[in-house]
N, C-alpha and C positions, 0 to 999 in steps of 0.2 A: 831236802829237795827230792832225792830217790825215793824216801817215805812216801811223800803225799803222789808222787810218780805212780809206787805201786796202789795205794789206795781209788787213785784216780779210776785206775784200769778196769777194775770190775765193774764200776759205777758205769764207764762208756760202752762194757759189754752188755751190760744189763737195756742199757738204753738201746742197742741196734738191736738189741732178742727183740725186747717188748715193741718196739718198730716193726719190726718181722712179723709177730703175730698180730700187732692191731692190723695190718692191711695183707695178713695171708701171704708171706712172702711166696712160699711154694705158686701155690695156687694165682696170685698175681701171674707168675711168669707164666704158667702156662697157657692163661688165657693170652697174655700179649705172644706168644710163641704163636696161637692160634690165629690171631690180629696178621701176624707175618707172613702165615700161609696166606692168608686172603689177598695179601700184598702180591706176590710174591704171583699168585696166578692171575691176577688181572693185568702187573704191569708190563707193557712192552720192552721196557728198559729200568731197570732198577735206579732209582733215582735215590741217593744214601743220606742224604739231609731229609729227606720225607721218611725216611724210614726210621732215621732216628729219633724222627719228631713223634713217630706213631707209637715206639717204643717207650717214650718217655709218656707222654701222654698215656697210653692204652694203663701203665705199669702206675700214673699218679691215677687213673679216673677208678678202674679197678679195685686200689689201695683205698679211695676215699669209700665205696662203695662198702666194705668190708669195714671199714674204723666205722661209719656211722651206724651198720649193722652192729656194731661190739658196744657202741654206746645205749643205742636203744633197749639193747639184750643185757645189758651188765649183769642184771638183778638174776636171771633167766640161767644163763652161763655158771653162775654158781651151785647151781643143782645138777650141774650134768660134770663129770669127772672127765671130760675129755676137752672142758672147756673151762675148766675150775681154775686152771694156771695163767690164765691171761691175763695179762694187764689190770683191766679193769674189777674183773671180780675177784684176783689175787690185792689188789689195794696197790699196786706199786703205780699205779697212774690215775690222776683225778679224770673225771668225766670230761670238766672240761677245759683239762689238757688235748683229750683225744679226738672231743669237738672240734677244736681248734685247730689240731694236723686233719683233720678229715676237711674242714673249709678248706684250708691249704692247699692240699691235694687237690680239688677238686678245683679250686681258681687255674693252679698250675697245670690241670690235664686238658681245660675248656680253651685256654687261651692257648696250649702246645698244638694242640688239634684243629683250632681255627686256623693256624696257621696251616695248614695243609689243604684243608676247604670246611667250606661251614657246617657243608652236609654230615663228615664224621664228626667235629663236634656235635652237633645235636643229636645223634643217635647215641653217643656215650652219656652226655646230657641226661638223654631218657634210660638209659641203660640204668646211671645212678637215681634218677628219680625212683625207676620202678623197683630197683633191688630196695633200695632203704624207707620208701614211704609207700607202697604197697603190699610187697612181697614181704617184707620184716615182719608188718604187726599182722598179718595175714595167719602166721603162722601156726598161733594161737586160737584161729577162728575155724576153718577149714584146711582140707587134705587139697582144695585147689589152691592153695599156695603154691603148691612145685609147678601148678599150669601157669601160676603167674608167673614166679620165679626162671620159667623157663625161659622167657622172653628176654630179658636182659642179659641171662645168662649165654643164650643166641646169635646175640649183637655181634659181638667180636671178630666172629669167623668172616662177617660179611664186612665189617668193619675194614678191613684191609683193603679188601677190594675197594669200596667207597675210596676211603684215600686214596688209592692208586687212580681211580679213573671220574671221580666227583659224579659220578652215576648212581640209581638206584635202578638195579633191574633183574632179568632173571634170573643171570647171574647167581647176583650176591644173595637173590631171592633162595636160592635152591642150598646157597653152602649155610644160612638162615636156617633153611626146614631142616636140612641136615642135625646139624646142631640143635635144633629145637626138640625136635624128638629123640636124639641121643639120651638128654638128661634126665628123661623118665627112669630107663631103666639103670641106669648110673645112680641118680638120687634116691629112688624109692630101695634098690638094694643096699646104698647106705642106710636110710630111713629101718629097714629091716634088721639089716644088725646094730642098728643102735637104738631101738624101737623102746627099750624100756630107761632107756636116758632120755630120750626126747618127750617119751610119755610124764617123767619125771618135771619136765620143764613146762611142760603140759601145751606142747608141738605136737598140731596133727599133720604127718609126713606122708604116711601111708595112703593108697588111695580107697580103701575099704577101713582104715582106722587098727588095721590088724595083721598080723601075719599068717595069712591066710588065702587059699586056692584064689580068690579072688583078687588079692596084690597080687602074684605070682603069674595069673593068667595076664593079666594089664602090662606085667614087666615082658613076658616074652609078644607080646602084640605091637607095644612100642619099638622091638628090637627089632622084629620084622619090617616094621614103617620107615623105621630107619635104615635097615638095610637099604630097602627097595628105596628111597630115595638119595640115598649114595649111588645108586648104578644109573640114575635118570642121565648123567651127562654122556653116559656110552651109546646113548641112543640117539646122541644129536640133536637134544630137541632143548636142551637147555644155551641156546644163545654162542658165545664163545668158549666156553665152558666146557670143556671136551676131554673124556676119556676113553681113550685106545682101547680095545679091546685084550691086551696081556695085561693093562693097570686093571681095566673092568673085574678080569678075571682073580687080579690080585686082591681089589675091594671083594671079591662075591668069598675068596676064602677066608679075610678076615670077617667078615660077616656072619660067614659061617661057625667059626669060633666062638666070635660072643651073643650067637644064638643059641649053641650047645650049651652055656654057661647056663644062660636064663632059662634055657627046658632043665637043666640040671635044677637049679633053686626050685623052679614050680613042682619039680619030683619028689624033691630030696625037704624042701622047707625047713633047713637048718640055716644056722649062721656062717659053718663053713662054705656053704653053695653060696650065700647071699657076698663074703671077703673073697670068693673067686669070680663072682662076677663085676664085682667093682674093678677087679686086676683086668679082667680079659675090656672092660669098656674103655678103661684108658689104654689100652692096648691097642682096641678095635679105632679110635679118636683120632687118637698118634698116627696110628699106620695110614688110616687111608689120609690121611693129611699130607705124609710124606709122598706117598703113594701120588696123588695129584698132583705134587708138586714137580715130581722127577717124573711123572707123565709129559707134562708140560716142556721142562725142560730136552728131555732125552729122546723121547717117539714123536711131537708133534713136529 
């Protein structure tokens, strides 16, 4: 009996890793972390049974998004050494096994989320539509894939809000733009430092196909857009949506941080500029997320 005890054990571990990586665990959370910002500034009253529901859902809709990404990619995934260990292209999981949790997931994120209002189920809905049947096989065709991919990827931040108040406006429109152009210069500076693995997989990331003045100029223009539409709520003209003037001030330095980064990469066009801008964009995401959020609560 302690035998088959210890034999058991690895097998269970094995099985929550490869869970882990078919639906991104990391990266699950912190898109639903981002789902709770948007919560979080719209609601007047924190309601914890809606928030649980948003977290279980945002964490199965997300999961499912990323498993059917991994099944469509199996083949794909095998050529690139940063994605060689997963599940599907290491063999320890059939395709459709992974089918099957990816269905799962997504029955159980559609119907967590209608419970809340129908309007977040369907933007996650399409959230998964576009991540796995557009933006997936897109990959391979064009460098506008990241313009696709950026839309689903966008969802979430507004996502909260929706839940909290069954609206779509300009709001949740603005924490949307936010995010939408965030992930230009976040993705294409991954795309850069992993440019000859994805060229491998034959994934066009980049938006010139290259690591060149021209990616570089795109990454720091996007980071500007992004800036400057992080500061649009201190101006008052984004609805209820409002940041004070010391949060504004606090957005305008973290902005300025990961605008140094991306003039750095455009200078410098290595791959160490390209792994410090990745650091400083989840940096710059995080901060002014919390940054809104303790605006909301603490100065308004």
């Amino acid at each position: 009996m302690h035998q088959n005890e210890i034999l058991s054990s690895p097998n269970r571990q094995i099985t929550l890793s490869d869970f882990s990586q078919l639906t991104k665990f990391r990266l699950s959370i912190t898109v639903v972390i981002s789902s709770i910002t948007g919560y979080f500034l719209a609601a007047e009253v924190v309601h914890f049974p809606t928030l649980l529901l948003l977290i279980i859902g945002g964490y199965a809709m997300v999961g499912a998004s990323n498993t059917f990404n991994q099944v469509f990619e199996k083949d794909l995934d095998k050529l690139m050494l940063r994605t060689q260990n997963r599940p599907l292209p290491a063999g320890r999981m059939q395709s459709s096994k992974a089918l099957f949790i990816g269905i799962v997931l997504t029955l159980v994120g559609v119907s967590t989320l209608y419970f809340i209002n129908l309007k977040t189920a369907f933007f996650a809905s399409l959230s998964i539509f576009l991540y796995a049947c557009v933006y997936t096989p897109l990959k391979q065709k064009t460098s506008l894939s990241v313009f696709v991919g950026a839309f689903p990827g966008a969802i979430p931040f507004m996502l909260g809000w929706v839940a909290a108040t069954n609206e779509f406006g300009v709001e949740p429109g603005v924490l949307f733009m936010i995010q939408f152009f965030w992930q230009f210069p976040h993705f294409w500076a991954i795309g850069w430092l992993m440019h000859d693995q994805y060229k491998a997989a034959g994934f066009k990331m980049l938006p010139s196909g290259a690591r060149d003045q021209s990616t570089a100029f795109q990454i720091v223009f996007y980071t500007l857009w992004t800036i400057l539409i992080s500061l649009l709520p201190a101006f008052y003209s984004t609805g209820s949506l409002i940041l004070t003037f010391p949060s504004a001030f606090m957005v305008g330095v973290l902005g300025a941080f990961f605008l140094f980064y991306a003039l750095r990469l455009m200078f410098l066009k290595d791959d160490k500029a390209a792994r410090f801008l990745i650091r400083a964009s989840i940096l710059y995401i995080t901060g002014i997320q919390l940054v809104y959020v303790l605006d909301k609560f603490l100065f308004q």
